[in-house]
N, C-alpha and C positions, 0 to 999 in steps of 0.2 A: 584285423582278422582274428579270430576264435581261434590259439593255439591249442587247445587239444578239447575233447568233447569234455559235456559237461559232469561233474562230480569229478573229476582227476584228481589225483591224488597230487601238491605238489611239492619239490625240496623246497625245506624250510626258509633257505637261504633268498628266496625269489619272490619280493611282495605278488601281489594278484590284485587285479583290477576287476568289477563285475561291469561289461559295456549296458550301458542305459538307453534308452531310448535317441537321447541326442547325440551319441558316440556313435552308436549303430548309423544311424542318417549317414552323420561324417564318414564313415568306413564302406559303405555298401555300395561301391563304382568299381565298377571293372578293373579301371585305370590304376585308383587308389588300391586299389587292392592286388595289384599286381607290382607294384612302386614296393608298397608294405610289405609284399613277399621277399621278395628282391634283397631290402635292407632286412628283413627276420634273417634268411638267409647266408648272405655273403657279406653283413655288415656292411658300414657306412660306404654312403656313394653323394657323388654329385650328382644334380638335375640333367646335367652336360652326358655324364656317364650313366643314368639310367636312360636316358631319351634314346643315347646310340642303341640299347640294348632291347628299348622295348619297341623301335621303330616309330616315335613320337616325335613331336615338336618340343627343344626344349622350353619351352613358354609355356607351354601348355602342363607340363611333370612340374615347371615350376611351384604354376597354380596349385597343383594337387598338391605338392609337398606343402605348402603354407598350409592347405586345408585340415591336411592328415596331422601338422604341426597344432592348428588352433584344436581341434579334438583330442592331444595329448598322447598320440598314437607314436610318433615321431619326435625329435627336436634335433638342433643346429648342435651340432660338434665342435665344444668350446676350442678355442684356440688352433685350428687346422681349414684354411682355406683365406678366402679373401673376402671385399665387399661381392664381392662378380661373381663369386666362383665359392658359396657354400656347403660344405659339406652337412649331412645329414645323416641321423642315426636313429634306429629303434629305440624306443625310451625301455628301458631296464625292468618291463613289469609283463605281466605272462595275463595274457586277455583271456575272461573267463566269458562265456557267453550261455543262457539257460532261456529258451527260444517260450518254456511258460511266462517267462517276464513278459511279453507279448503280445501274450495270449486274447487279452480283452483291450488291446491299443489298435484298431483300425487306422490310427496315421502314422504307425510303423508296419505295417504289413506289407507293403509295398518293400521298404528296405529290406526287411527283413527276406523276402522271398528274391529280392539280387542278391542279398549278402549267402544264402544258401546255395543257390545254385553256382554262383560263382564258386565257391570255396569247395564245389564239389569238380567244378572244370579244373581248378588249381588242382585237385590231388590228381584227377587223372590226365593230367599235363607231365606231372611230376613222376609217375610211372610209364607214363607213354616216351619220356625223354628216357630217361635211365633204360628203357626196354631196347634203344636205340643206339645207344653206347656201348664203346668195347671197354669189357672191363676183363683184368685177368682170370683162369679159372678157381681163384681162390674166394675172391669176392664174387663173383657170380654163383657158385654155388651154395655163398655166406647169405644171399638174399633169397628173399620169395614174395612169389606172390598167389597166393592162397584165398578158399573160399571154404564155410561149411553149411552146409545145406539142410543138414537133417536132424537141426535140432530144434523139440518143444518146447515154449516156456512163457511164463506171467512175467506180466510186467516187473515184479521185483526178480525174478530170479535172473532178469534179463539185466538190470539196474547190478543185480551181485556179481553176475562175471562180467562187467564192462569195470567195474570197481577193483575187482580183483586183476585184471589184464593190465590195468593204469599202474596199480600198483608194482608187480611185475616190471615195466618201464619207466617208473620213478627207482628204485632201487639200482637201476643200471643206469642213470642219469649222475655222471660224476657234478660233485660242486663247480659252481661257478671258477672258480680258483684253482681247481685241478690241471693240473698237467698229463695232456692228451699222450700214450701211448707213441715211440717215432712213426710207427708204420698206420697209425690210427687215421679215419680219414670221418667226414660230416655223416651221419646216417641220420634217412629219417625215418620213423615208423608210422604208420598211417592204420587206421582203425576204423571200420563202417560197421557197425553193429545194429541192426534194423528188424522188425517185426515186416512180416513179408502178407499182404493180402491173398487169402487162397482163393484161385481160382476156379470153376468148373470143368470136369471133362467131358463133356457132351453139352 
């Protein structure tokens, strides 16, 4: 999955990967992509412990974890688990995705429009859960969820504050190595920034 849109600013400390045409394929299933959510998330899991979670067969997460393994998306977590009973983890690199590499590939078009649509169900999965949660009035009022309607702009200047907002959310991105706050808890920030087709009033 496409961790943050494309041009993001990122900490230095975290290589980057740009997905290709053959990675996209590998990535763009419901399934996989909801496995790959999963471990982005809450960190390494078994086939056993994702299957109970996503309501799957485990045979079937299996497959897909091999898959999302041969694409490089994923790999086996050395020395914790058994032959039977593997555990799995995100590979350590931050997926970059820029949807013109695509542009003129009619045998990724197809992936490419599950891998979008998907990844737009995932966010508003991930807002519709948390809208559904009790959370204290400290962090519910620490969140939002927000929209702005009324603003004009060209393609660059739309490109400069998506650049500028990234950046903003790289500068509070502690290093990898850092040690989280006691009371600090996972947040995620989510970003749709879009050109809107105007429609008629009559």
């Amino acid at each position: 999955m496409s961790d943050e849109p494309e041009g993001t600013p990122r900490p230095a400390a975290r290589p980057t990967r740009r997905i290709d045409a053959r990675s996209l394929r590998g990535l763009a299933h419901p399934l996989r992509m909801n496995i790959f959510e999963l471990l982005s998330l809450d960190g390494p899991a078994t086939a056993t412990g994702l299957a109970e979670r996503l309501g799957e067969n485990t045979g079937t997460v299996s497959w897909h974890l091999r898959h999302l393994a041969e694409h490089g998306f994923i790999e086996e977590e050395v020395g914790r688990g058994t032959k039977r009973e593997r555990w799995w983890k995100r590979v350590g690199v931050t997926n970059e995705l820029n949807t013109a590499d695509f542009r003129d590939d009619p045998d990724s078009s197809g992936a490419l429009s599950v891998y979008l649509h998907e990844l737009v169900q995932l966010y508003f999965s991930r807002v519709v859960k948390y809208v559904g949660e009790e959370w204290d009035d400290g962090w519910r009022s620490a969140g939002t969820i927000s929209d702005w309607r009324d603003l004009r702009m060209t393609p660059d200047q739309l490109a400069a504050l998506n650049a500028e907002l990234m950046a903003v959310v790289a500068r509070h991105t502690p290093a990898q190595d850092a040690e989280p706050a006691p009371d600090a808890r996972p947040v995620v920030v989510q970003l749709q920034s879009f050109p809107r087709k105007e429609r008629g009033t009559g």
